[in-house]
N, C-alpha and C positions, 0 to 999 in steps of 0.2 A: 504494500500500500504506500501508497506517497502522505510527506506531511499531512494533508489536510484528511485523507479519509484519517489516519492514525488521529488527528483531534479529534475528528466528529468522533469516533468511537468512544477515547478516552474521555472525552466531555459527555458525552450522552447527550449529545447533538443529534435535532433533525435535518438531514438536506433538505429543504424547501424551494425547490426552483432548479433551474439550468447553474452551472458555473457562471459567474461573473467576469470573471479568468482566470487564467493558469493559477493568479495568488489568492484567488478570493470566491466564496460562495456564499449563498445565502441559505440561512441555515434558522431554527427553531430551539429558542435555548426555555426551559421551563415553560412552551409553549409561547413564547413573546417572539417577535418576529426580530433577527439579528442579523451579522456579518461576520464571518469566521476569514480571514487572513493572512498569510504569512510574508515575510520579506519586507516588516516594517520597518522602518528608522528603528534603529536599535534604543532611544533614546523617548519612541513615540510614548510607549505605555507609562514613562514617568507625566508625562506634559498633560496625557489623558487624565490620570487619573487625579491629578493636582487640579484641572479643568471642571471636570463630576458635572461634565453636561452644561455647562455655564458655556454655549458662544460654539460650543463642540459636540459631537456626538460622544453619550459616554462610552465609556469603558468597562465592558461586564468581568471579563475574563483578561489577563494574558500568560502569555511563555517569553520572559524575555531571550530564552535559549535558547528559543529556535524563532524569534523574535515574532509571535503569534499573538495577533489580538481575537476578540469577542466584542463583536461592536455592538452597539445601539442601532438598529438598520433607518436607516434615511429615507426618503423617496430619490425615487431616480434622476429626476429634475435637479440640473446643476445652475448657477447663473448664468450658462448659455442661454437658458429661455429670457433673460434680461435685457435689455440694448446696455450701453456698456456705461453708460452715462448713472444710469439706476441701481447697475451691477455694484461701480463704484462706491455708491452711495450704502449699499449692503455689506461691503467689505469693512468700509471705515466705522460705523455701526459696531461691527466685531471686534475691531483690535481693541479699544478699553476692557474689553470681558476677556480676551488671551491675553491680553499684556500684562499680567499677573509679577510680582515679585520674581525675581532670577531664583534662581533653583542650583544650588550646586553642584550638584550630578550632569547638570547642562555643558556642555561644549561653549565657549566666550568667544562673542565677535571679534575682541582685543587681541586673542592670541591669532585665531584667522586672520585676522588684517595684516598681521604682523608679517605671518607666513605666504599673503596674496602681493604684499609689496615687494615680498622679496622675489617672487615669482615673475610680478610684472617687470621689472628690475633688469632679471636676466633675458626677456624677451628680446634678440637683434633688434637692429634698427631696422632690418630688411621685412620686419616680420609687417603680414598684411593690416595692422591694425594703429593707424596714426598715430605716429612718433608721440605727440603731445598730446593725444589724449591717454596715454600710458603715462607718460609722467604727472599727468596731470590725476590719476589714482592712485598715482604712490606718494604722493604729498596728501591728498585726502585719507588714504590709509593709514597715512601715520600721523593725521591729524585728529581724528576721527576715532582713530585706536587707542589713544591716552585716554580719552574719557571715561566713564564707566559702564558696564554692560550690567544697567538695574532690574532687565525686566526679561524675560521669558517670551518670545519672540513662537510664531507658529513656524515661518521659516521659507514658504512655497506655498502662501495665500493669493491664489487667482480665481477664476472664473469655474474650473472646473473641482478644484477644491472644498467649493463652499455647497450643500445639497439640501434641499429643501426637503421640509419635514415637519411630522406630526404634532410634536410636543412644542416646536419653536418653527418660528416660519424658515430659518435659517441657518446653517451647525455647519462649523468647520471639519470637514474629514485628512487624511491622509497629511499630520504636520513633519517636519524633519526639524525640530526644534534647536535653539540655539539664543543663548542670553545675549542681550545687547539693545540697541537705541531702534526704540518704536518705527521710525520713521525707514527702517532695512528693510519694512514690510512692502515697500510700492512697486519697485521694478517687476514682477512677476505682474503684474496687473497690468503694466504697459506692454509688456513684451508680448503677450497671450493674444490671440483674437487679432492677431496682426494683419491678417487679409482685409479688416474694417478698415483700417488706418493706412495703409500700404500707399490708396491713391491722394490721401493729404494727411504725410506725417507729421509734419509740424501743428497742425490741425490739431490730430486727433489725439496726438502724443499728450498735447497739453491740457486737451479738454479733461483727457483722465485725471493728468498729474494733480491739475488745482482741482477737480473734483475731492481728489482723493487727500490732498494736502489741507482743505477747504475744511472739508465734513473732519478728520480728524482733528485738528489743529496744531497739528505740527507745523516746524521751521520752516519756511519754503527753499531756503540756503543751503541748512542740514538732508534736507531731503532731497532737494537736486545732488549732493553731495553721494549721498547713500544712493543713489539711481546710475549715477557714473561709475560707480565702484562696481556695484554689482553687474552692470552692462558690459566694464571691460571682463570682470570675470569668467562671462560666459562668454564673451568673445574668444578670449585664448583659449575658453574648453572649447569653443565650436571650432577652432584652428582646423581639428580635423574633419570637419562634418560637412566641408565646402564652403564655396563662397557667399550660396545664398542665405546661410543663418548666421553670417559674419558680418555680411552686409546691413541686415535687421539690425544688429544691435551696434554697430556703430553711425548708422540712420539716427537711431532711437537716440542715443549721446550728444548726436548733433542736435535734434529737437529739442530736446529738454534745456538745453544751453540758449535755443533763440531768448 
């Protein structure tokens, strides 16, 4: 048997439904409708359960061993059924209810920063992603990284993250968590739904940004700040993925700077 029939058994789980995917099924815990999982963020079941349903689906069960959750099941409706403008507005809604106290078993943006400066650092100059806008994340990485990582962060809060549901109109799924400054939360909300914004980026780059800066009330400084960081990030991780997902987020870099 692979991991998950071995949970359902060991839990005294129902399947209730098709696979989800290869990680995930939908299953019947005490008769209450659920989510069985595996291959979560190693780190998820602490954030879940510090959370207890507050802004997230909760947390019934987990294995951090084999890094297996027992979720609270959602409905299937993600903020794609949103236009992106409203979506925004649902996102920033959340972060006060996840941005909880840091947690010390968390991973800290400070030491990432530390280890992404020095990454950006050794990128050639030849490398396909503007000379200055890489220097320009490693002076905000190490500006950025002095300060303190107070709060417990979801981590990869976008569009398909967030699921509509029962108990609350709307619950955070699948976080990769990480302590550090509220405002690390936006980039995944630009970058996502990129086909919207594709034929006017500066447009539509921005309408999310101060949406999302707006309804929060975060820095708009800090937060262009944390948007640039995190855009070259995925940029040298898309190095290898071709030029079209290289190209998005150094578009995106440029927008958020008009």
């Amino acid at each position: 048997m692979n991991t998950l029939d071995d949970l359902v058994a060991e839990w005294n789980l129902t399947v209730d439904g098709p696979e989800l995917s290869p990680r995930a099924r939908t299953v019947r815990s005490d008769g209450a409708p659920a989510v069985l999982m595996v291959g979560a963020d190693e780190h998820a079941h602490l954030v879940l359960r510090r959370w207890n349903g507050g802004g997230a689906v909760r947390l019934l069960r987990a294995d951090p061993h084999r890094r297996a959750l027992l979720l609270e099941r959602a409905r299937p409706e993600s903020l794609h059924a949103l236009d992106d403008a409203a979506a925004c507005e649902v996102v920033a809604a959340l972060y006060p209810r996840l941005h909880v106290p840091a947690m010390p078993q968390l991973p800290s943006l400070t030491t990432l920063l530390a280890q992404w400066a020095a990454d950006f650092a050794e990128l050639p100059r030849s490398a396909p992603i503007p000379h200055r806008l890489v220097e320009q994340a490693v002076t905000l990485c190490r500006d950025l990284g002095a300060e303190p990582a107070g709060h417990v962060l979801h981590g990869d809060l976008h569009f398909a993250n967030v699921l509509a549901a029962d108990r609350e109109p709307w619950l955070a799924i699948a976080p990769t968590p990480v302590n550090g400054d509220p405002a690390f939360e936006i980039a995944p909300m630009l970058w996502n739904r990129w086909d919207e914004v594709a034929d006017s980026v500066r447009w539509g780059v921005q309408r999310r940004f101060f949406a999302l800066v707006d309804a929060a009330g975060f820095d708009e400084d800090r937060s262009r700040g944390w948007v640039i960081i995190r855009v070259v990030r995925a940029a040298v991780d898309a190095l290898s993925a071709g030029p079209a997902d290289l190209t998005r987020f150094v578009t995106l870099a440029k927008a958020v700077q008009d």
